[in-house]
C-alpha positions as CSV (number, residue, x, y, z in Angstrom):
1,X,-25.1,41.3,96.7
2,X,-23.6,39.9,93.6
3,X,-21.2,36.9,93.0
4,X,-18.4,36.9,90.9
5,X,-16.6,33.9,90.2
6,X,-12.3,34.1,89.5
7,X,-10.1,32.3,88.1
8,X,-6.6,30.7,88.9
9,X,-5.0,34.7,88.0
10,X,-7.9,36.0,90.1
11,X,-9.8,37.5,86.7
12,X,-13.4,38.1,88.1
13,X,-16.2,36.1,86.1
14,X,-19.6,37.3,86.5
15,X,-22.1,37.9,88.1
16,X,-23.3,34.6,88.6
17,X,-26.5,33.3,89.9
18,X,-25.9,30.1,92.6
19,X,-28.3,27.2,92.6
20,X,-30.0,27.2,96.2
21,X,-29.1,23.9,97.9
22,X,-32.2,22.8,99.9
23,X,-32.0,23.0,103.5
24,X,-28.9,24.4,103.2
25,X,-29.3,27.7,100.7
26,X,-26.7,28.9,98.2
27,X,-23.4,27.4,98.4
28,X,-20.5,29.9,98.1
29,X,-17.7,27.8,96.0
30,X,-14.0,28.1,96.9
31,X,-13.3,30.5,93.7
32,X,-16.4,32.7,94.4
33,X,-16.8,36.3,96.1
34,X,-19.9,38.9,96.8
35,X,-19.1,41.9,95.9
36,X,-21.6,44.7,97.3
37,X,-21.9,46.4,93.7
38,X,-22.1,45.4,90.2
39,X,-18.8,45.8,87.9
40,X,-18.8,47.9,84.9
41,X,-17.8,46.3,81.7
42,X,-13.8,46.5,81.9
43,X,-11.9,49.3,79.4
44,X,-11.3,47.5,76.4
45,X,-8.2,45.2,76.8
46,X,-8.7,45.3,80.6
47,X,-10.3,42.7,83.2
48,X,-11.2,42.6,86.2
49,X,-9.0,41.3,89.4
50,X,-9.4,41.2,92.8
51,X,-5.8,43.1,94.5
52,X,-6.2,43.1,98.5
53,X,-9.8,42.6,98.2
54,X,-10.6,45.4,95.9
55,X,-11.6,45.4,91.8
56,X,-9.6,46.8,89.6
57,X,-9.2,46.6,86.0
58,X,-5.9,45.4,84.8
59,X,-4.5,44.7,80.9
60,X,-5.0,41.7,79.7
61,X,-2.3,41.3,77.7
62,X,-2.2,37.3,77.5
63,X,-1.4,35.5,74.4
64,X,1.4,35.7,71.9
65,X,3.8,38.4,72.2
66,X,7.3,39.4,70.9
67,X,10.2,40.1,72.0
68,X,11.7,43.5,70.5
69,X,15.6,42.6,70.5
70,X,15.1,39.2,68.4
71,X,11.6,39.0,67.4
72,X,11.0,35.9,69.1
73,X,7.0,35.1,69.6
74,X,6.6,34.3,73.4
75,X,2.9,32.8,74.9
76,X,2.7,35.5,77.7
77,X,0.5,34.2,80.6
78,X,0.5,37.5,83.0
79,X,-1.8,40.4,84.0
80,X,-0.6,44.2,83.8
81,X,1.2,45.8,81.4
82,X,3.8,44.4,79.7
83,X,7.5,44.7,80.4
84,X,9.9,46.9,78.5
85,X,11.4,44.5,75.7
86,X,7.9,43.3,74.6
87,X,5.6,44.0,72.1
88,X,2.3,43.0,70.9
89,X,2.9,43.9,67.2
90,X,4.0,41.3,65.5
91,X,7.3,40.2,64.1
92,X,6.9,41.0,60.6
93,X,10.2,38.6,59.6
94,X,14.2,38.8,59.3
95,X,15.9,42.0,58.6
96,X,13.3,43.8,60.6
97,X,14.2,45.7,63.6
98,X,12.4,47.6,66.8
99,X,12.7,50.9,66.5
100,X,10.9,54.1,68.4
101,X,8.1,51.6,69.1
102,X,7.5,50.0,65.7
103,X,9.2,47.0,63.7
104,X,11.1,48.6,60.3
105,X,13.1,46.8,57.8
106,X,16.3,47.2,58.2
107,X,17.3,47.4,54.4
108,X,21.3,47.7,54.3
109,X,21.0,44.1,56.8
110,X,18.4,43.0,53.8
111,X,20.3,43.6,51.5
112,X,23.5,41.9,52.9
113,X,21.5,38.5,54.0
114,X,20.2,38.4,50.6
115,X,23.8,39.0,48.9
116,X,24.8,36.0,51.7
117,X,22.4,33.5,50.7
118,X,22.7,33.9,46.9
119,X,26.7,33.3,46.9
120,X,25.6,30.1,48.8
121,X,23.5,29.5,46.1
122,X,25.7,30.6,43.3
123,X,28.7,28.3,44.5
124,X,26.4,25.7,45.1
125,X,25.5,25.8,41.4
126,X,29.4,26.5,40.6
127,X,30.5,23.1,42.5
128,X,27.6,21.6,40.5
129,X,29.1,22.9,37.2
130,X,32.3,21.9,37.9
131,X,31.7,18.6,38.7
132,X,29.7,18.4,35.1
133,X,32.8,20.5,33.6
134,X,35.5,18.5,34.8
135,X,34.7,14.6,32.1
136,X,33.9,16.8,29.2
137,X,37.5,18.4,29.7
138,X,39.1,15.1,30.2
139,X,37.7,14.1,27.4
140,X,39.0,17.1,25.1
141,X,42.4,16.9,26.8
142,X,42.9,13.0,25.9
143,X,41.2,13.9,22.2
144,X,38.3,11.2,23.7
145,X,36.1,14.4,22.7
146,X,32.9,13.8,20.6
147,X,30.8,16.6,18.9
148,X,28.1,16.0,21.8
149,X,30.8,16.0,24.4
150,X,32.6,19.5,22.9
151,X,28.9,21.1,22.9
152,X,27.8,20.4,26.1
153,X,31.3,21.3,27.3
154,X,30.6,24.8,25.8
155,X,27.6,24.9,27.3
156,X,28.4,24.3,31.0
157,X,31.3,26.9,30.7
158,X,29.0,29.1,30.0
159,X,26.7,28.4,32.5
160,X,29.4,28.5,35.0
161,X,30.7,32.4,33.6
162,X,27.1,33.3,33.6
163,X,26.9,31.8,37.5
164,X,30.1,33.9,38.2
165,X,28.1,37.4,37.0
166,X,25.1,36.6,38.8
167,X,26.3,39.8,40.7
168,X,26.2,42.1,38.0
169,X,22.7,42.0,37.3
170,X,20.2,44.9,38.4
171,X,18.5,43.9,41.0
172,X,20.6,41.7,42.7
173,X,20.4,40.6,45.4
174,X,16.3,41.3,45.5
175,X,15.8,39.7,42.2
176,X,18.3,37.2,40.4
177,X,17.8,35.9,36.5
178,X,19.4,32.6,37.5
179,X,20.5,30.6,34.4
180,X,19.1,27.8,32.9
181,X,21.4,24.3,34.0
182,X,21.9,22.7,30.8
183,X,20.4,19.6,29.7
184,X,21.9,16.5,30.1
């Protein structure tokens, strides 16, 4: 006979060997089972699990996993092969998408995220250059101007144009030459 311990999923340890007890002999503990033969060392990715009393091997698929509509990591506790919807591969990152049972980038979504988040980024910088444009031009429309004032002035107006064709470049949106703010 051999023991095999389980655990709370009913995943068979062993064998084990039981300390004898005196005067009472081994002790059979409450997560513990004889089993007439030895197992076999489970498939790879498989245990063992005691269904109506019989071993069988099951996957052991516990641990992260992701969900294949959103990517979302999930800690999967369960036996047995996993539901449709989930994957083990993981989530390689935005703009990727399941598709005949592997994540791909999903360029024209890329593409369109990126183009998103750099006109965020372009009118932050605008706002930015407006707000430095705006004194300098008082300045020049009340003839206040002062050759520092009228230089820098020509130098955020160009910044600000050269914000405005950020889109022209090659490259964009992967890969933007943003220009330099100028010095205060």
């Amino acid at each position: 006979m051999y023991i095999y311990l389980f655990d709370p999923l009913g995943v068979l340890f062993g064998p084990v060997s039981l300390p004898e007890v005196p005067g009472l002999g081994y002790q059979m503990p409450g997560n513990g089972v004889e089993m007439a033969d030895l197992l076999a060392t489970p498939d790879p990715g498989n245990v063992w699990v005691l269904v109506n009393a019989v071993p069988v091997q099951l996957p052991d698929h516990r641990g992260p996993v992701f969900r294949v509509d959103t990517g979302e990591e999930l800690e999967w506790e369960k036996l047995g092969e996993l539901p449709e919807g989930y994957t083990l591969k993981p989530y390689p990152g935005e703009y990727h998408v399941w598709l005949n049972g592997s994540w791909v980038l999903d360029a024209p979504a890329e593409t369109a995220g990126l183009a998103k988040l750099a006109g965020l980024q372009r009118d932050t910088l605008m706002n930015q250059a407006t707000t430095a444009i705006a004194p300098l031009q008082d300045a020049v429309d009340l003839g206040l101007e002062t050759p520092e004032k009228v230089a820098l002035l020509q130098l955020w107006k160009r910044y600000r144009i050269d914000l405005s064709d950020v889109e022209q470049q090659v490259g964009f949106p992967v890969s933007i030459d943003w220009p330099t703010t100028p010095s205060v």
